[in-house]
C-alpha positions in Angstrom: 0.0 0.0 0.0 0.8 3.7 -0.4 1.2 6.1 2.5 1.6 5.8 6.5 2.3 2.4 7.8 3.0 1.2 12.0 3.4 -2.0 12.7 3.6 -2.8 16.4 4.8 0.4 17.5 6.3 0.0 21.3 7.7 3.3 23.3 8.6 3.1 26.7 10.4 5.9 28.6 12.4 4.7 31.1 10.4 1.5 31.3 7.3 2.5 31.2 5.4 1.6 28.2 3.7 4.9 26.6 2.4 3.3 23.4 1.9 -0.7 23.1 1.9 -2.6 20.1 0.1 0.0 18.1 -0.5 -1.3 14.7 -2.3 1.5 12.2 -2.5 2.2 8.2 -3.1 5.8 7.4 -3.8 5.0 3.4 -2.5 7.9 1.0 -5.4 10.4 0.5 -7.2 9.8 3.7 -7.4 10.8 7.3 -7.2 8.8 10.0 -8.1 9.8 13.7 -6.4 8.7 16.9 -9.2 8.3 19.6 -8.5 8.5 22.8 -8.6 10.3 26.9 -6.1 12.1 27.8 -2.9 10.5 29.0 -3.8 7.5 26.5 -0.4 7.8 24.4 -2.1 9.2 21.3 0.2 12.3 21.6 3.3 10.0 21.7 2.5 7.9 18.9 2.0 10.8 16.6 5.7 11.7 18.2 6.8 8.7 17.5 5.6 9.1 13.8 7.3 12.3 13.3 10.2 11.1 14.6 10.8 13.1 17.8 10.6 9.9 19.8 12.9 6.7 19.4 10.7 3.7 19.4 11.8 0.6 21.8 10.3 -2.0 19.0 8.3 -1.6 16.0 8.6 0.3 12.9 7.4 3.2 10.9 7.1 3.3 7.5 6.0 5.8 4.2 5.4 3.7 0.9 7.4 0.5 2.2 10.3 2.8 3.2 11.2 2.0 6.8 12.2 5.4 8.6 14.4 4.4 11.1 17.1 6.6 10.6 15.3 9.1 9.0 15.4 12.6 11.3 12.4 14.6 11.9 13.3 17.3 9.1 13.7 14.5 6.4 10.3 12.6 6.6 8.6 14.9 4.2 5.9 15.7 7.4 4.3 18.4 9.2 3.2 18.6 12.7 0.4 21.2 13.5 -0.3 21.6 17.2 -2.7 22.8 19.1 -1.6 26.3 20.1 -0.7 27.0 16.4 3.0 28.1 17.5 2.9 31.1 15.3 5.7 33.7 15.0 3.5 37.0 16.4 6.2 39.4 15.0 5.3 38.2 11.3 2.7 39.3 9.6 -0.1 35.9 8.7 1.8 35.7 4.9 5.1 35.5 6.7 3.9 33.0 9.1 2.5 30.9 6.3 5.4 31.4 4.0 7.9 31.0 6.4 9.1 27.4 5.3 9.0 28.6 1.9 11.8 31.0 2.1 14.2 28.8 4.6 13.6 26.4 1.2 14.2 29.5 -1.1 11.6 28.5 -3.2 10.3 30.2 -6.1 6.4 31.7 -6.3 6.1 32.3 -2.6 4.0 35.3 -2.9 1.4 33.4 -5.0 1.5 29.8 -2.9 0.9 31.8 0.0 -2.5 33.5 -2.0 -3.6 30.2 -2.7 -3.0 28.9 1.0 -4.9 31.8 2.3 -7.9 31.2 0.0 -8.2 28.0 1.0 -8.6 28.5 4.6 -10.6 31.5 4.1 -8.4 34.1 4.9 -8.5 36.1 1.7 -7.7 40.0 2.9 -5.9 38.5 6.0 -2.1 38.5 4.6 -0.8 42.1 6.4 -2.3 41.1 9.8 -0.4 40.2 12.7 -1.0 37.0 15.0 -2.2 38.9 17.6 -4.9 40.4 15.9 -6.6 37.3 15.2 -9.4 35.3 16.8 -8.6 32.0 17.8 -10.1 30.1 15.3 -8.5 32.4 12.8 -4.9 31.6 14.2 -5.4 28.3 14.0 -6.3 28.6 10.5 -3.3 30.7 9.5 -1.1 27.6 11.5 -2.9 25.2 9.2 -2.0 26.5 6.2 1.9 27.1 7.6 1.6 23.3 7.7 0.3 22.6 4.2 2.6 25.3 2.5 5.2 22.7 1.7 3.2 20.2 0.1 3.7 17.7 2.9 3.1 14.1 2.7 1.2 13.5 5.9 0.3 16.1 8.5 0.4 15.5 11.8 -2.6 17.3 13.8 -1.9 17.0 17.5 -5.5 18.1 19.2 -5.3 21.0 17.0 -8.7 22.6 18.0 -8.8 21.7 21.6 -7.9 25.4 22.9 -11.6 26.6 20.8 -14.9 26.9 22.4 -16.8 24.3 21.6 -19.1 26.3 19.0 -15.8 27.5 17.4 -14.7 23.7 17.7 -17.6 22.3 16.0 -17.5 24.6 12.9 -14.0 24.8 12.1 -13.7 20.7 12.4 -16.1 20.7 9.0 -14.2 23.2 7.7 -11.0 21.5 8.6 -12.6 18.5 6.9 -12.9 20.3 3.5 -9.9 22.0 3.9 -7.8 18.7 3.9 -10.3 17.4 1.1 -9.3 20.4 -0.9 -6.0 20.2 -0.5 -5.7 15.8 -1.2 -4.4 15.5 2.0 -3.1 12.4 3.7 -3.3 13.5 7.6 -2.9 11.5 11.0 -5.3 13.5 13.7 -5.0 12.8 17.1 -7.7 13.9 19.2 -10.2 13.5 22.7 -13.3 14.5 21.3 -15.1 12.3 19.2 -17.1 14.5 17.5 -14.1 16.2 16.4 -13.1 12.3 15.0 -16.2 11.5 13.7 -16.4 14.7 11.5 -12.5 15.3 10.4 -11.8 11.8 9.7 -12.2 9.1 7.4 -11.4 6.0 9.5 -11.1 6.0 13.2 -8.2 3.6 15.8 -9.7 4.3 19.1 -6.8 4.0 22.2 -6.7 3.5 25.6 -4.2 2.4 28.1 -1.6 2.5 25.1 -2.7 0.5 23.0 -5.3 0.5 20.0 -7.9 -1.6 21.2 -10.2 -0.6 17.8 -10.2 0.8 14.5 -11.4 0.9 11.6 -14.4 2.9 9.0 -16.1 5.4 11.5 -19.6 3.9 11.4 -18.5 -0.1 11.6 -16.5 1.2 14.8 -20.1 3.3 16.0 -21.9 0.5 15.2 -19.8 -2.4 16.8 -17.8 -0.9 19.8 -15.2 -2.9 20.8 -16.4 -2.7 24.5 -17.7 -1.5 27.4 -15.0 1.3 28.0 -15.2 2.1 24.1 -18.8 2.3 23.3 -18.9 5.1 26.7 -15.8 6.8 25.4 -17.8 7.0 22.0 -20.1 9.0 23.4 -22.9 6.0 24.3 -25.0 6.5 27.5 -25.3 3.2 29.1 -24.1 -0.6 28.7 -26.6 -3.0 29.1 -25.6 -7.1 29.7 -27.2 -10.3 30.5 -31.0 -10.1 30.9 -31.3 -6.6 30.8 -29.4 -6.4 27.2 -31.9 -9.5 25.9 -34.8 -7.8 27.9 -34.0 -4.6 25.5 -32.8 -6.2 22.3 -33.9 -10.0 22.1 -31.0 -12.2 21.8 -28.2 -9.6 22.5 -25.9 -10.3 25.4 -24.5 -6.8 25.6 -25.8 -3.3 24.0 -25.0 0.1 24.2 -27.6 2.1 25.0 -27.6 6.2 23.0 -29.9 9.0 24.8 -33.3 8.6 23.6 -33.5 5.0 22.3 -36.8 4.5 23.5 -40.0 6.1 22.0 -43.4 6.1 23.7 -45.9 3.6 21.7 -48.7 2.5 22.8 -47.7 -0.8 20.8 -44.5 -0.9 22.0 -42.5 -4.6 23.3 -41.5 -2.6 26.6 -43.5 -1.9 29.8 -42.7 0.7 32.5 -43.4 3.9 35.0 -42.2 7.6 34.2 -39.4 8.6 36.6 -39.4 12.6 35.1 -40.9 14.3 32.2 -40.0 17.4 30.7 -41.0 19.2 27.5 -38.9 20.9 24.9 -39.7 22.8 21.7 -39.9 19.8 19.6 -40.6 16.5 22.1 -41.2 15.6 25.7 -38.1 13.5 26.8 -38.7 11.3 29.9 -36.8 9.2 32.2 -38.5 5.6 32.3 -38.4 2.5 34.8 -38.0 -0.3 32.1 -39.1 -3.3 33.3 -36.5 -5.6 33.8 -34.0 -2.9 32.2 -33.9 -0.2 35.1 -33.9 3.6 34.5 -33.6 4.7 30.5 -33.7 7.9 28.8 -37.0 7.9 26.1 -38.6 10.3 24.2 -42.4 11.2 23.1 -44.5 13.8 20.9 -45.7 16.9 23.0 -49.3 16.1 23.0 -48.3 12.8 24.9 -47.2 14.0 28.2 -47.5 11.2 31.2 -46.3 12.6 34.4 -44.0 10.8 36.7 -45.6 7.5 38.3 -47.4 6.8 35.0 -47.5 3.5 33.3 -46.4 3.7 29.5 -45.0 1.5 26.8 -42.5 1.9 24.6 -40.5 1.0 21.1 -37.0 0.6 20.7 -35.2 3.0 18.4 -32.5 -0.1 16.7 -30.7 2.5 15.5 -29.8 3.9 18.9 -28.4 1.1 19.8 -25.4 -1.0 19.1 -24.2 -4.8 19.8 -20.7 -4.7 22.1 -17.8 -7.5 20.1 -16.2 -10.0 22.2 -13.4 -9.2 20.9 -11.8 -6.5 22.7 -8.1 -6.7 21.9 -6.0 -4.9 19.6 -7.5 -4.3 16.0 -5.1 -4.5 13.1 -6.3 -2.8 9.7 
């Protein structure tokens, strides 16, 4: 295959294993995201990737090439962080443009033009750093990164310091930024919403080590386990009876906000804990028989109060079968 390829990627410091085993395939054209909590040893295996840390077993390789050996400045990578690391003494074209003339390369005026029209800061090129909203900076970082042409970027939680609003739009626009551009980028990341939209494929870690990955919806659909399908962003874990009471025949299911709908031919029996109206739907918390306490939802003109009896349909889609299988994924 063509682009980004780790093959049971070990680093320790002093000892202590940071990343374990981490096998993942970022293909060439494609975007893969890193999934994990803080303190997981996403952050090192992107490191590791770049080059800035020495593995203890394992390799790294672009296009078959093993780059052991190969230094940082010679892997034909970027690295964008999450503060953006601009220079605030240079104007946003100098910032972006800055790689260009340590390379002395010819047309800088122009690439820089193009760069700036594609993260949508046309009109921006005289302003200084400082001068700039966050989102903005991190913007003008992004396309300091792709001003060399680079064969994979590196994004290390690069819109973590945005309020979330700020996070939620520039993530699409990051998305069709790297589209635009063709691409091939390695995103590590804690928020899965942030994954979900940026990326093509997801490798979720914990603990150091990859425990899942693959497309994003056969990962959404068929978390690995318990701890992933939380992490993912599911609200409860049902096993045993209660996962067979809720889904026949499962023996454990994640459980999203809202899977059950009121339905006066529904499978599912049980009493309203709380009810409380919004705009569009009343959402309720419900006593399922032989489930326990679940989130469900209902049309406004149906509004039982707590203590009331009422049945209910299961929303399949909300829900999600946990594998068996919860070790280490390969592509």
């Amino acid at each position: 295959m063509t682009g980004l390829e780790v093959r049971h990627l070990t680093v320790e410091y002093e000892g202590v294993p940071a990343v374990v085993d981490a096998t993942v395939d970022v293909p060439d054209g494609s975007v893969l995201a890193v999934l994990g909590p803080s303190g997981c040893g996403k952050s090192t295996l992107l490191r590791a990737v770049a080059g800035l840390e020495p593995p203890t077993a394992g390799t790294v390789a672009w296009d078959g090439r093993d780059l052991a050996g190969v230094p940082t400045h010679r892997r034909g990578f970027a690295l964008m962080f999450q503060d953006g690391q601009l220079f605030n003494h240079l104007s946003v074209a100098r910032n972006v443009g800055y790689a260009l003339r340590i390379r002395r390369a010819s047309g800088i005026a122009a690439r820089v033009d193009e760069l700036l029209a594609l993260v949508g800061l046309e009109g921006y090129a005289d302003r200084l750093p400082g001068t700039l909203s966050g989102g903005e900076r991190q913007r003008v970082a992004l396309a300091r990164s792709l001003a060399v042409k680079p064969r994979l970027l590196l994004l290390d939680e690069p819109l973590s310091a945005l309020d979330a609003g700020l996070r939620e739009r520039l993530a699409g626009d990051l998305r069709e930024i790297l589209r635009a551009a063709g691409t091939t980028a390695l995103l590590v990341t804690h928020d899965h919403e942030e994954a979900f939209t940026v990326a093509d494929r997801i490798a979720v870690m914990r603990a150091g080590r990859i425990v899942q990955q693959g497309d994003i919806g056969e990962v959404w659909r068929a978390p690995a386990d318990r701890e992933t399908a939380l992490f993912l962003g599911y609200a409860r874990v049902l096993e045993g009876e209660r996962a067979a009471h809720l889904v026949p025949g499962a023996a454990t299911v994640a459980v999203r906000r809202s899977a059950l709908r009121l339905d006066e031919s529904g499978e599912l029996t049980g009493r309203v804990v709380s009810a409380r109206a919004t705009p569009e739907q009343v959402r309720l918390v419900v006593d399922v028989d032989g489930v326990g306490e679940l989130d469900a939802v209902g049309p406004l003109d149906r509004h039982p109060g707590p203590g009331e009896a009422v049945r209910m349909s299961v929303d399949r889609t909300r829900t999600a079968p946990i594998r068996r299988d919860a070790r280490s994924a390969g592509p």
